[in-house]
C-alpha positions as CSV (number, residue, x, y, z in Angstrom):
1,X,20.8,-127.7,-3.0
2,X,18.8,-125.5,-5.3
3,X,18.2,-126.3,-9.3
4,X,20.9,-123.6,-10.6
5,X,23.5,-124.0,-7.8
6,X,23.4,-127.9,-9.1
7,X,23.6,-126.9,-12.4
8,X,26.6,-124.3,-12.3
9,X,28.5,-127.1,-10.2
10,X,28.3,-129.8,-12.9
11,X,29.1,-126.9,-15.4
12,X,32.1,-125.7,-13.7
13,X,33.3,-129.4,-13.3
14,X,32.7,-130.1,-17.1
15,X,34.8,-127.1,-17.4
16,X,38.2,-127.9,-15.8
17,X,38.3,-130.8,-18.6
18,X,37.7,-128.6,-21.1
19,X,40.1,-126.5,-23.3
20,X,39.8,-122.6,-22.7
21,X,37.5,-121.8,-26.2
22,X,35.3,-124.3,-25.1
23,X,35.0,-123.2,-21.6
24,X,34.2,-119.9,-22.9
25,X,31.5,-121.2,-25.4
26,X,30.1,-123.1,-22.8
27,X,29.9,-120.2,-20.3
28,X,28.0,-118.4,-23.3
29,X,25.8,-121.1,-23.8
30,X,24.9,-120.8,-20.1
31,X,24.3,-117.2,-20.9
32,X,22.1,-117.9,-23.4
33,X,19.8,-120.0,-21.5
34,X,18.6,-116.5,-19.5
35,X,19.6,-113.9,-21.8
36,X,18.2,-114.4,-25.1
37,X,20.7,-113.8,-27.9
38,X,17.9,-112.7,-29.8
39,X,16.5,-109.4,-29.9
40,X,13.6,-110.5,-28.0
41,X,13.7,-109.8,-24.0
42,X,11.9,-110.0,-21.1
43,X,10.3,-107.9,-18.8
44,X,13.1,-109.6,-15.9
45,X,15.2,-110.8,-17.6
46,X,17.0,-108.3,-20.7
47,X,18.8,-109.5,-23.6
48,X,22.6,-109.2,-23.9
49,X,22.4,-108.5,-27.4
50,X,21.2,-104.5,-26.2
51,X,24.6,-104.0,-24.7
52,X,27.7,-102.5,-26.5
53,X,30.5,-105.1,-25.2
54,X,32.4,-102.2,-23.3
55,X,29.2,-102.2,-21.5
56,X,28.6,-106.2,-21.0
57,X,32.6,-106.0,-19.8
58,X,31.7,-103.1,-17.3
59,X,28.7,-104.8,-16.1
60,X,30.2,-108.2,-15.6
61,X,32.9,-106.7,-13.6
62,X,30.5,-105.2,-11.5
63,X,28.3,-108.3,-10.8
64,X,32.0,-110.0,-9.5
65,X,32.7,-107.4,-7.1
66,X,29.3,-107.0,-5.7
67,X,29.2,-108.3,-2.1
68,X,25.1,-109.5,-2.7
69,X,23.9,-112.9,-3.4
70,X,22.3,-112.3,-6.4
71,X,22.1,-115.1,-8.9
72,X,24.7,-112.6,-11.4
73,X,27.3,-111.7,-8.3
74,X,27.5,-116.0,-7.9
75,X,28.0,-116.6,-11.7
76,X,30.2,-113.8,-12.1
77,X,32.4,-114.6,-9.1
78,X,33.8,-117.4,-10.5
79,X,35.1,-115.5,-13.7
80,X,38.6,-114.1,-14.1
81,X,38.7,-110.7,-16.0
82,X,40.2,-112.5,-18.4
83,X,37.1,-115.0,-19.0
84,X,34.8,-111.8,-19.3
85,X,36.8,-110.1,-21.9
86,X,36.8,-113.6,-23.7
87,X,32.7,-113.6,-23.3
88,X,32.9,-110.3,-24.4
89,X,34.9,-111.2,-28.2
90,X,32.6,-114.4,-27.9
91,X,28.9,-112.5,-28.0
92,X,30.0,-109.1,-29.6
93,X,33.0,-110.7,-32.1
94,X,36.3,-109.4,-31.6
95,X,36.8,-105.2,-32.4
């Protein structure tokens, strides 16, 4: 089993314990081991903080529906559109 498949396992687990704020907190921690929160980004990796949150919504969405196996498509999968609007107040603040 690779590194991150290990990793969103035990975070998922941790999750179903959890309360639904702190699953959402913890999902945007995740988040912000990748996408810096900062302003800073990288060449492969852009920061969330670039995005309007209608646009981090629309994207999210289309990671889940995407039939690839990219390392977004398996994180987002798991999501209901209810978690990514959640996210989305989380990161952005609530408008």
């Amino acid at each position: 089993m690779n590194k991150i498949s290990f990793y969103f396992i035990l975070f998922f687990s941790i999750s179903l314990f959890a309360s639904e704020d702190q699953t959402i907190n913890l999902i945007v921690e995740n988040c912000k081991s990748c996408h810096n929160l900062n302003i800073e980004t990288t060449k492969k990796i852009p920061s969330i903080n670039n995005l309007e949150k209608d646009e981090f919504v629309r994207l999210m969405k289309k990671y889940k529906n995407d039939k690839d196996n990219s390392v977004m498509s398996r994180i987002s999968r798991v999501l209901t559109n209810r978690d990514i609007l959640k996210m989305a107040d989380e990161i952005y603040g609530k408008k």
